[in-house]
C-alpha positions, 0 to 999 in steps of 0.5 A, spaced: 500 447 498 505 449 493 504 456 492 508 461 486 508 468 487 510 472 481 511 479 479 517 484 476 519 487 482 519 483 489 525 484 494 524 489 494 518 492 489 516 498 488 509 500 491 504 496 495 503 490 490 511 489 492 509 489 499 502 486 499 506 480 495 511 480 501 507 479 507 503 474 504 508 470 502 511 470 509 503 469 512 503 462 507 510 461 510 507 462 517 501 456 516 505 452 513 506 452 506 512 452 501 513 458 497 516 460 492 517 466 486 519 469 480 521 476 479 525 481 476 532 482 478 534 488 483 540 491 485 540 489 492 535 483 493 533 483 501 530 476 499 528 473 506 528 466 509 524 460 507 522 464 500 527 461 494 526 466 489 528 466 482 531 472 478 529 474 471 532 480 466 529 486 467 528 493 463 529 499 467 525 506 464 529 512 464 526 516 470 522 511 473 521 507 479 518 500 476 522 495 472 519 490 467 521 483 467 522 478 461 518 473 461 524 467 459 520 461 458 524 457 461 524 460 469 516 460 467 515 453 466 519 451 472 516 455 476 508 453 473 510 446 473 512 446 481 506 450 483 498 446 485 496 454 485 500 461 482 499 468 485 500 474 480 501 481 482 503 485 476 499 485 469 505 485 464 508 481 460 510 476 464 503 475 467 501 473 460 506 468 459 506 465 466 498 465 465 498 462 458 502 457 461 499 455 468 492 454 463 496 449 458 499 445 465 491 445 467 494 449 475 489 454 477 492 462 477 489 468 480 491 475 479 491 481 484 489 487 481 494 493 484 494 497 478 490 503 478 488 507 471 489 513 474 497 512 478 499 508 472 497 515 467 501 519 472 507 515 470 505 513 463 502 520 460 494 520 459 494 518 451 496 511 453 490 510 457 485 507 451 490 502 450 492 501 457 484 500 458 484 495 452 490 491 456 486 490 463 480 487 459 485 482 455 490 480 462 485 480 467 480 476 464 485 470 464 486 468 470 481 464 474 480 469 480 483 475 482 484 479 489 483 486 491 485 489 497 479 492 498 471 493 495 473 499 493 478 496 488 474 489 487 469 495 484 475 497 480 476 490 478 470 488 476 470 494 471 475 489 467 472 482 467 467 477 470 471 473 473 471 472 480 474 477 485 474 476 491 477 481 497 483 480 501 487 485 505 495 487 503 495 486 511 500 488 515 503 486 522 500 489 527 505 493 532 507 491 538 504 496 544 508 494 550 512 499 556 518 499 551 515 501 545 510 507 548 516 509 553 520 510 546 515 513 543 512 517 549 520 520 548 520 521 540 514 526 541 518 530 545 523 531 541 519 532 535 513 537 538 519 542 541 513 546 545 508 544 540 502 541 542 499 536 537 503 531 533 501 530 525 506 524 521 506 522 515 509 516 512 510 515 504 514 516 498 516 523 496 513 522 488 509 524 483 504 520 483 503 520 491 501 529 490 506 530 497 505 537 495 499 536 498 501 536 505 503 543 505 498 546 502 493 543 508 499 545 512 499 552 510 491 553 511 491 551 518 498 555 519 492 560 518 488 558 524 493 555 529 501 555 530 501 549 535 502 543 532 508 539 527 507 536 522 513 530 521 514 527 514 517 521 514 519 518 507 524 519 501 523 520 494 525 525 488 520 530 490 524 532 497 528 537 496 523 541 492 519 540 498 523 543 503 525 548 499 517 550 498 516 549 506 520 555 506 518 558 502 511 558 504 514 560 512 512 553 515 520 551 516 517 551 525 512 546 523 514 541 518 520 536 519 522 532 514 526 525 517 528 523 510 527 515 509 527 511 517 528 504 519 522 501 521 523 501 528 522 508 528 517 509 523 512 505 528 514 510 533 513 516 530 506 513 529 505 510 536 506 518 538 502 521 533 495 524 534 493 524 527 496 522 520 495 526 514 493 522 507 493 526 501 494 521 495 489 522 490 490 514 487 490 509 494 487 501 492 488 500 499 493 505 503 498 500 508 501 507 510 495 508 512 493 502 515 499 502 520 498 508 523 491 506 524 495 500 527 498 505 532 491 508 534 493 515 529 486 519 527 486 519 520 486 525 515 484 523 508 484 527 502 477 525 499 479 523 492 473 519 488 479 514 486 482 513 492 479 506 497 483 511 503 476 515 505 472 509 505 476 506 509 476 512 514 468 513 513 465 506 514 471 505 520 469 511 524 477 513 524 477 520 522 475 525 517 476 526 509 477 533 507 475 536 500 482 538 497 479 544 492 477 547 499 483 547 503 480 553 508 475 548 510 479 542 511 484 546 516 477 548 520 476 541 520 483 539 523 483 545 528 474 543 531 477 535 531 485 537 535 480 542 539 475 536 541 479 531 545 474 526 546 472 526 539 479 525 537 480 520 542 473 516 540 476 516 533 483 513 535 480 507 539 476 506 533 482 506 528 486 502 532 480 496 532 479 497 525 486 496 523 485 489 527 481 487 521 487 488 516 492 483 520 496 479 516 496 472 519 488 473 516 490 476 510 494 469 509 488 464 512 483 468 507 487 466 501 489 459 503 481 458 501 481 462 495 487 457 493 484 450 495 477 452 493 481 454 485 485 447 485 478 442 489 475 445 483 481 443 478 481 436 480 474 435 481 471 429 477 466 431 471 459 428 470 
């Protein structure tokens, strides 16, 4: 098969669409498949083998981490024109366009949905959101089918269109688990507990839209009961400094770190050493932060936001507990009864570890191999 994926950002993007695109690309790849993409142009490309990647002008917004892509006519209809199937993942104005013009070329299309109402008001302010509403309705209507991460986010998705929405995991690489790897991160554990006893990660981007203040909120309430365990934050972004400074401020420099941005390795370490991993975001469609730590056997803490797919997640894997973040006290007294129950802890371990299996990537591709052949069998099936 063809495939053509599409999107502003891409190599690198920004958030879990740009991530989602990547590893499903590499998965289509993996079985087989040639691959290709149109995206918007980045200051520092990091396209991988085996992806040709075309570039498109971009519009940068003051302030923010996203772009827009100028959907030029004559990209878009080389890349449809190529294509048996084309796999959008942002709803712009290039999905418009390539949508309109895959129709006209009679190449099925399918849509992911990776936008939240709820993360894109945060960048975009709220009195955007009748006209952001309206816009779903018109753009995810197009296309033939779309994919969601999850059922959390088909739910979404449904909200906005009859089309067919089918679930299909972001996915992501399950980590290696040999000698080396547990003797590096049995090593990393050390230096990062300093005489502490339980270790708490966090991965993320340090933002708005991602409410990382609410880590040292939890913190604090359970600095109220206990002293014994370290929280370390890997990530960067324009609210770390503010959040150094707050820790501080609160007297919990002894229990939190800040690693700033790590290269991969390390990060699979930090969470190969880790007893639980805290998830406070209030919008997550998926969470690929969470699913990774997961991966690596972590017991998962999770905000328990309405509009957030992570706490379903945890809940219906067994993989940890969900907290109400209006009651802080509460939720700390949950963290101390489940580091004080080590067989609890360990039981939800196991299980997140199995559960992270489901989300492996080379499935993820397999899922969408069928999706695509059955959009392009029903394109060329005879009528009468």
């Amino acid at each position: 098969m063809r495939i053509a994926f599409v999107a502003d950002d891409l190599y690198p993007g920004y958030g879990g669409q740009a991530v989602s695109t990547e590893g499903h690309a590499g998965a289509l790849l993996e079985r087989g498949h040639e691959v290709r993409a149109l995206a918007g142009a980045e200051r520092s490309p990091t396209e991988p083998p085996g992806v040709a990647v075309e570039r498109l002008p971009v519009w940068r917004p003051p302030n923010k981490q996203i772009h827009y892509a100028f959907p030029l006519r004559k990209k878009v209809l080389a890349l449809v024109s190529w294509a048996d199937v084309v796999h959008i993942n942002t709803p712009t104005p290039l999905a418009f366009r390539t949508l309109r013009m895959a129709h006209r070329a009679n190449v099925p299309t399918i849509l992911g949905f990776h936008a939240q109402e709820e993360s894109m008001t945060m960048h975009t302010g709220k009195l955007i959101l009748p006209l952001l509403r309206g816009w779903y309705r018109f753009i995810y209507r197009m296309p033939d089918a779309l994919i969601a991460p999850t059922p959390f986010a088909s739910r979404l998705a449904a909200r906005y269109t009859k089309r067919p929405v089918h679930v299909v995991s972001n996915g992501i690489r399950l980590p290696k688990t040999g000698p080396t790897e547990r003797e590096r991160a049995a090593a990393l554990r050390r230096r990062m507990l300093q005489g502490k006893r339980f270790l708490i990660s966090h991965v993320g981007r340090l933002s708005h839209e991602k409410r990382p203040e609410g880590l040292l909120e939890l913190l604090r309430a359970l600095a109220a009961h206990r002293w014994d365990a370290r929280l370390v934050v890997a990530g960067d972004g324009p609210l770390r400094r503010d959040l150094e400074r707050r820790a501080a401020r609160l007297g919990l420099a002894d229990m939190v770190r800040f690693l700033g941005y790590v290269p991969e390795e390390e990060k699979h370490d930090l969470l190969q050493a880790s007893d639980l991993f805290l998830m406070p975001s209030p919008t997550e469609l998926q969470s690929i932060a969470t699913l990774e730590a997961m991966a690596h056997g972590c017991a998962v803490v999770a905000a328990g936001f309405a509009t957030s797919a992570v706490p379903e997640i945890v809940q219906e894997s067994e993989a940890g507990i969900s907290y109400d973040p209006e009651r802080l006290s509460g939720a700390a007294a949950k963290i101390g009864c489940l580091l004080d129950r080590p067989d609890e802890l360990h039981g939800f371990q196991e299980n997140a570890a199995r559960a992270a299996k489901d989300h492996d990537i080379r499935e993820s591709g397999r899922r969408l191999e069928e999706v695509y052949r059955t959009l392009i069998q029903a394109r060329t099936k005879p009528h009468g």
